[in-house]
DODO-636606 format. One record per residue (C-alpha): residue in one letter; x, y, z. Coordinates in steps of 0.2 Angstrom, whole numbers, plus 5000, padded with zeros to 4 digits. Example, Ala and Ser with C-alpha at 12.3 -4.5 7.8 and 13.67 -1.06 7.14 Angstrom:
# residues 2
A506249785039 S506849955036 
# end
This chain:
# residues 402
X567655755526 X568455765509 X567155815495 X568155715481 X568055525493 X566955395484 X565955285492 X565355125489 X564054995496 X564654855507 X563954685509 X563254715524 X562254875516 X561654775501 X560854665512 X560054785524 X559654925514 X557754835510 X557454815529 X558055015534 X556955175531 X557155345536 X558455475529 X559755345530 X559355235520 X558555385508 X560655405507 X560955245505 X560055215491 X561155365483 X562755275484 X562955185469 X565055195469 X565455305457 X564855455463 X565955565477 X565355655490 X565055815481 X564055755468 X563155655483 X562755825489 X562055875473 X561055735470 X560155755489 X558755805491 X558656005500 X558055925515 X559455805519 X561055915513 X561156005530 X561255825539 X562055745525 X564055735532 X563055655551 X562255505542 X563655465530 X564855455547 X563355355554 X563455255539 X565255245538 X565155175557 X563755045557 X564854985541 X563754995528 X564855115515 X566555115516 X568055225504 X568055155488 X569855185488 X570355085505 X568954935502 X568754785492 X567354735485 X566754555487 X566054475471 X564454385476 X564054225465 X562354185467 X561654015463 X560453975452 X558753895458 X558253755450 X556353755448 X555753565447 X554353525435 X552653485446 X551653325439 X549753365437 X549353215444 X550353115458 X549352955455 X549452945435 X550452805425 X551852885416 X551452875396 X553252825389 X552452805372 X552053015371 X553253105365 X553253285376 X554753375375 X555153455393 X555753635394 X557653665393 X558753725405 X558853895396 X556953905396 X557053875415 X558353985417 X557754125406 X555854095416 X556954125433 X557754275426 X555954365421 X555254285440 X556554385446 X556354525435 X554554535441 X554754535457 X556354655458 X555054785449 X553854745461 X554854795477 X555454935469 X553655015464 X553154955483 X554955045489 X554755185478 X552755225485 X553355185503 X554855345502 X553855445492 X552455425503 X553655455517 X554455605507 X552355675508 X552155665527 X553755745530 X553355865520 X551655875527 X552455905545 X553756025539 X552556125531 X551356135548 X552856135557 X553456305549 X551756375550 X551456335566 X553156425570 X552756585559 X550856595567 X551656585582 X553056725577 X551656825571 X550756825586 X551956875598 X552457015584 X550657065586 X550557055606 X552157145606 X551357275596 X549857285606 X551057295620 X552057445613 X550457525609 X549757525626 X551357565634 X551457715623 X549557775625 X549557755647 X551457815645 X550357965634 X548757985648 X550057985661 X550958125655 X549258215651 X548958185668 X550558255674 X550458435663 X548658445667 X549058435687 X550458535685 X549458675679 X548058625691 X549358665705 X549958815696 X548158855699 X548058805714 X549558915719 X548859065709 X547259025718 X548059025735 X549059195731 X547659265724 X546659235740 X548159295749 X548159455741 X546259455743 X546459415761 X547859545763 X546759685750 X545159615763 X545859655778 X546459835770 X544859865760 X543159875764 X541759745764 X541559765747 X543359715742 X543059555752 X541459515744 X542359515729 X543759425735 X542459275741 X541559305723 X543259275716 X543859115726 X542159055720 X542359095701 X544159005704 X543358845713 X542258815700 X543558845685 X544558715697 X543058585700 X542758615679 X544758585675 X544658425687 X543158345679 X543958385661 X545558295667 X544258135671 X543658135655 X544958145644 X545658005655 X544157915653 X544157935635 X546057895633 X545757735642 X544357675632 X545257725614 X546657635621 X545457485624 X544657505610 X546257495598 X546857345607 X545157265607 X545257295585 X547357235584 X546657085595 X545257025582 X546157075566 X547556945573 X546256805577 X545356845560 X547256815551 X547656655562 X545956585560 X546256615539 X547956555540 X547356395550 X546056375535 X547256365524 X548556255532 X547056135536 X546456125517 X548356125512 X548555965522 X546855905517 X547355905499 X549155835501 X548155695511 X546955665496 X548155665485 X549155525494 X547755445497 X547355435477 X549155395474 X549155235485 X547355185478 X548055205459 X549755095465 X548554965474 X547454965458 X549054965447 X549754805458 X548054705459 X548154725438 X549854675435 X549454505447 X547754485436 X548754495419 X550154395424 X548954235433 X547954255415 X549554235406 X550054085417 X548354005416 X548354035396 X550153955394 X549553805403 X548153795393 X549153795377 X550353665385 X548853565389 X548153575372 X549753545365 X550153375373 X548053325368 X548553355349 X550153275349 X549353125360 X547953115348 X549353135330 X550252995339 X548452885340 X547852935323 X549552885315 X549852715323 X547752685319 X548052705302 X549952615301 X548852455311 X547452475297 X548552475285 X549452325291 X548052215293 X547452275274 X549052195269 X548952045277 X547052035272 X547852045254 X549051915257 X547951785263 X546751815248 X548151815236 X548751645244 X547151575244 X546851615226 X548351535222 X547951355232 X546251375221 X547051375204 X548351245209 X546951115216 X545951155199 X547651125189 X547850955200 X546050905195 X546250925178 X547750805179 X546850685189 X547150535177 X549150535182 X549850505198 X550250625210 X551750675216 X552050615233 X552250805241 X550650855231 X549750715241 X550250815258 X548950935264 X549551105262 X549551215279 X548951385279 X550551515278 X550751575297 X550051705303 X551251875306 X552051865322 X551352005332 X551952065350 X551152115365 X551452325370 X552052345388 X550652485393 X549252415382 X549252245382 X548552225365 X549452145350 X550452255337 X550952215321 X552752205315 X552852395307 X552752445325 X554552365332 X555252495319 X555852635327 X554452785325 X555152945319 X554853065333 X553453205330 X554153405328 X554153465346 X552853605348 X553353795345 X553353885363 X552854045361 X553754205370 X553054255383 X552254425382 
# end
């Protein structure tokens, strides 16, 4: 495989690379198509560079790379989701009067981008935890694995050596064995001459010779019977060093297996701790980030609610007072009107001597009343200020989300 090809995601690996696990998709996840295959190599982690070129075939196969150089790359347009504003209550009459501005379509699209955002950091930490977790326990088994395997390498270097070293010590009593009944038979033969000669020195000698000759064989069978029981010992005594050594290489190689077990055991028991603690602090992180970010939403939808009260009540307050100010005016008019009948009839009674004008005769009606009209959603009468079209209130400041 050439070092200098460059690999890139396909489609089909985008997709699937959140569903894999394992050391494939560990390799996957290194693709990012500018790299080659050299600096993929550097960028691996020790453990995977021996079976690096396998899973890249195996990658290339299932078609989830391919040669930057032979492939095209798809672009993927994605579609925006449009998020539909909820009503807080399904039953309630809609208030056309209030002036609530809804969000924009950047808002909603900047809120999706964050939502996605969130959630895109959310499966990386969960990803990220997962592999590294992943990365622990391999690690874990490697590291027993390869202990297991040097324990094991020991021991048989340790039997092998216990095996040598009894070889070597019967190998050594045996050949003590040997010398010493070789010069037992040497004795022997000595023995047997000397008793020859003794016979032959009997037979030409006296009594006396042969009384010596028997003191003799006597002397000779108990230097024999002493050199037997010697050879006994010393193969008693050889046996039970022997044993003895091997009994002390035996227990000095359980002592070191037991201490090395030790270890291996609290090893693994502090790696598990330590991912243990790892996974509670991620946990913990995760169960904070939800809390903050259901606080935020709550506290947002409590300043919207708040917002929409304030602007309802502005609206009230302001058409309270333009109705008030309405009905002063009117209250005004009338009086002014009515002073003004009043100072004409006393003018007319003044002149009561001379005729009256014909119209003057006509009793005077009242000025109408203002026309009013009814409101659509309250059913109560508003004056004529109200037809005029109301100058919308400033829409409320949003604040940015933290």
């Amino acid at each position: 495989m050439d070092k200098k090809i460059v690999f890139i995601k396909t489609s089909r690996g985008e997709s699937e690379v959140s569903g894999m696990s394992g050391d494939m998709k560990r390799v996957l996840l290194l693709i990012d198509g500018n790299s080659n295959f050299e600096h993929v190599i550097k960028r691996a982690p020790p453990s995977l560079r021996g079976d690096l070129r396998e899973i890249i075939q195996r990658l290339l196969d299932a078609e989830l790379i391919a040669d930057k150089s032979k492939s095209k790359v798809e672009l993927k347009i994605v579609n925006p989701r449009m998020i539909a504003p909820q009503l807080t209550d399904p039953g309630e009459e809609l208030d056309f009067t209030s002036m609530f501005k809804a969000p924009s379509a950047e808002d909603l699209a900047a809120e999706a981008v964050r939502q996605k955002e969130r959630e895109a950091s959310r499966l990386k930490a969960v990803e990220a935890a997962q592999l590294q977790a992943a990365t622990i326990a391999r690690q874990q088994a490697e590291v027993a694995a390869k202990v297991e395997a040097e324990a094991k390498v020991k021991q048989e270097a340790v039997e092998r050596q216990a095996a040598e070293a009894r070889a070597k010590a019967e190998a050594a009593a045996r050949l003590r064995a040997e010398q010493e009944a070789a010069r037992i038979k040497a004795q022997l033969e000595a023995v047997a001459k000397s008793r020859r000669d003794a016979e032959e020195q009997a037979r030409r000698n006296t009594e006396d010779s042969r009384l010596k000759a028997e003191q003799e064989a006597a002397r000779v069978k108990a230097e024999l019977e002493a050199a037997a029981k010697a050879k006994r010992e010393a193969e008693v005594r050889a046996r039970q060093e022997a044993a003895a050594a091997e009994k002390a290489k035996a227990e000095k190689v359980r002592r070191k297996a037991e201490e090395e077990a030790a270890r291996i055991q609290a090893e693994l028991e502090a790696a598990k701790a330590r991912a243990e603690a790892e996974a509670k602090a991620l946990a913990e992180e995760r169960s904070r980030i939800k809390a903050e970010e259901e606080a935020a939403a709550r506290a947002k939808a409590e300043e919207e609610r708040q917002q929409r009260e304030a602007e309802a009540a502005r609206i009230k307050a302001e058409e309270e007072a333009a109705a008030r100010a309405k009905a002063e005016e009117e209250r005004q008019q009338r009086e002014a009107e009515a002073a003004r009948i009043k100072a004409e009839e006393r003018r007319r009674s003044g002149n009561s001597g001379k005729l009256k004008p014909r119209e003057s005769r006509r009793k005077r009606k009242p000025p109408p009343a203002p026309r009013r009209r009814r409101s659509g959603n309250s059913g109560k009468l508003k004056p004529r200020e109200s037809r005029r079209k109301r100058k919308p209130p400033p829409a409320p400041r949003r604040r940015k989300p933290t």
